[in-house]
C-alpha angles and dihedrals in degrees: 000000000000112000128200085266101062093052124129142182111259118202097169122069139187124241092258125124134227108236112232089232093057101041083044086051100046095042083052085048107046078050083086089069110108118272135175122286079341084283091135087214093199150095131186119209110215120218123195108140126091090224094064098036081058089051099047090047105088089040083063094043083255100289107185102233090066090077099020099057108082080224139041121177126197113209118199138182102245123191084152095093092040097049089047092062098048088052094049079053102050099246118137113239119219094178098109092106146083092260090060089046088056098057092035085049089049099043083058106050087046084052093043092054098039076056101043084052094057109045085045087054088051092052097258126130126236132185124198105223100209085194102085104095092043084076113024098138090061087050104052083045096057095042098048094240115193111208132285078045121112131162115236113167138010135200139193118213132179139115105308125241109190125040097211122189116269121257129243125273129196120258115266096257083066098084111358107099121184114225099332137008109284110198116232125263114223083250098056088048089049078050099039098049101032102100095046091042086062104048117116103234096054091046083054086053096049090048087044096052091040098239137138101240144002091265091064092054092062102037105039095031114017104036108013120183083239095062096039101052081046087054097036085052092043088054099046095053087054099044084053082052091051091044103242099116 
C-alpha cells in the first residue's frame, strides 16, 4: 500500500483519461478537509479541452504537463459565491479585503491537498504548478474570473507515466520548533543544508551557474529579487482588480 510518505510529483502522464464520475467524486470528496466558519471559500475550473491547455501554457512558461496531463485543474480563492448569497439575503458583506483573501486563499490550498491525497491514494499523478501566481491576472483573464475570485494553485492530474526519484527534503530540525521559534545558529544551517548542499545535481547546478554555492543559484538566478518584486507588483494589481485590496 502506498503511504503519504512514499508520494512523489509526477510531470509525465499516460493517455488515460479521468473519467468525469471519479474527479467529481474526489473533488466532493477532498470538500471534507477543514475551512473557515464552514464557508468553503473555494472553486476549481476544470479543464479538459486542447484548445484551453494551449492557452494556459504560456501562463504556466510552457511547462509540459500543462498539455500533457488529460486534466488540469485551477484552483481559486472564491468569496464570490459567498458574498452573492449574503447580498440575495439581504446581509451586508464586508469581504472585499486582504484579510478575506487570506482566508479565501487558505481555505483553497487545505481543499487542493485534501484533493491531491486522494487522487494519489487512487493511483492517480499530480503536479503542483508554482506558477500560478506569476501570472494571476492571465488567468483570471482566460477563466473568466468575477471579482473576490483569484486563482491561487493548479494542479495537473492524470495516470501517471514515470515513477522519478523523490526529491530531497530538510531534516526535521529544519522546521519543527518546541514552544516558541528558536533562530538558527550558523551550525544548525551548515546541518540543516548540507545534504542538499552535496548532491550531485546541485553541485552540477552551482558549477553550471557559475557560483560559488547552492544559496547564489537561487538567489541570483532562480528566484531573483528582480523577478520576485515584478511578480509581487503583477499580483497585487490584480488582487486590487479582483477587490480584494
Amino acid at each position: 500500500m502506498v503511504t503519504f510518505k512514499d508520494r512523489r510529483t509526477i510531470r509525465k502522464y499516460k493517455k488515460d483519461d479521468i473519467s468525469e464520475a471519479q474527479l467529481e467524486s474526489l473533488l466532493f470528496q477532498a470538500s471534507r478537509a477543514a475551512t473557515m466558519g464552514n464557508m468553503q471559500l473555494y472553486s476549481v475550473i476544470v479543464t479538459r479541452s486542447e484548445e484551453m491547455k494551449e492557452k494556459l501554457s504560456p501562463l504556466h512558461f510552457g511547462q509540459p504537463m500543462v498539455k500533457g496531463a488529460p486534466v488540469v485543474l485551477t484552483f481559486c480563492a472564491d468569496f464570490n459565491r459567498f458574498t452573492e448569497w449574503c447580498q440575495l439575503r439581504d446581509a451586508n458583506a464586508g469581504y472585499d479585503n486582504f484579510l478575506s483573501f487570506l482566508n479565501a486563499a487558505s481555505d483553497t490550498l487545505l481543499y487542493v491537498q485534501a484533493f491531491c491525497t486522494l487522487a494519489e491514494e487512487a493511483g492517480l499523478g499530480t503536479c503542483y504548478l508554482g506558477t500560478t501566481l506569476y501570472n494571476p491576472q492571465g488567468i483570471i483573464d482566460l477563466l473568466k474570473l468575477p471579482k473576490l475570485t483569484f486563482p491561487v494553485a493548479t494542479i495537473t492530474v492524470g495516470v501517471p507515466d514515470e515513477c522519478p526519484e523523490q526529491p530531497d527534503r530538510l531534516p526535521h530540525l529544519a522546521y519543527i520548533h518546541e514552544e516558541t521559534y528558536h533562530d538558527y545558529t550558523a551550525n544548525q544551517l551548515d546541518i540543516i543544508y548540507y545534504y542538499k548542499e552535496q548532491l550531485e545535481e546541485n553541485r552540477k547546478f552551482v558549477e553550471v551557474n557559475k557560483k560559488e554555492n547552492l544559496a547564489q543559484v537561487f538567489t541570483d538566478c532562480r528566484y531573483t529579487k528582480k523577478d520576485n518584486e515584478a511578480m509581487s507588483a503583477g499580483l497585487i494589481e490584480a488582487l486590487k482588480k479582483q477587490g480584494f485590496l
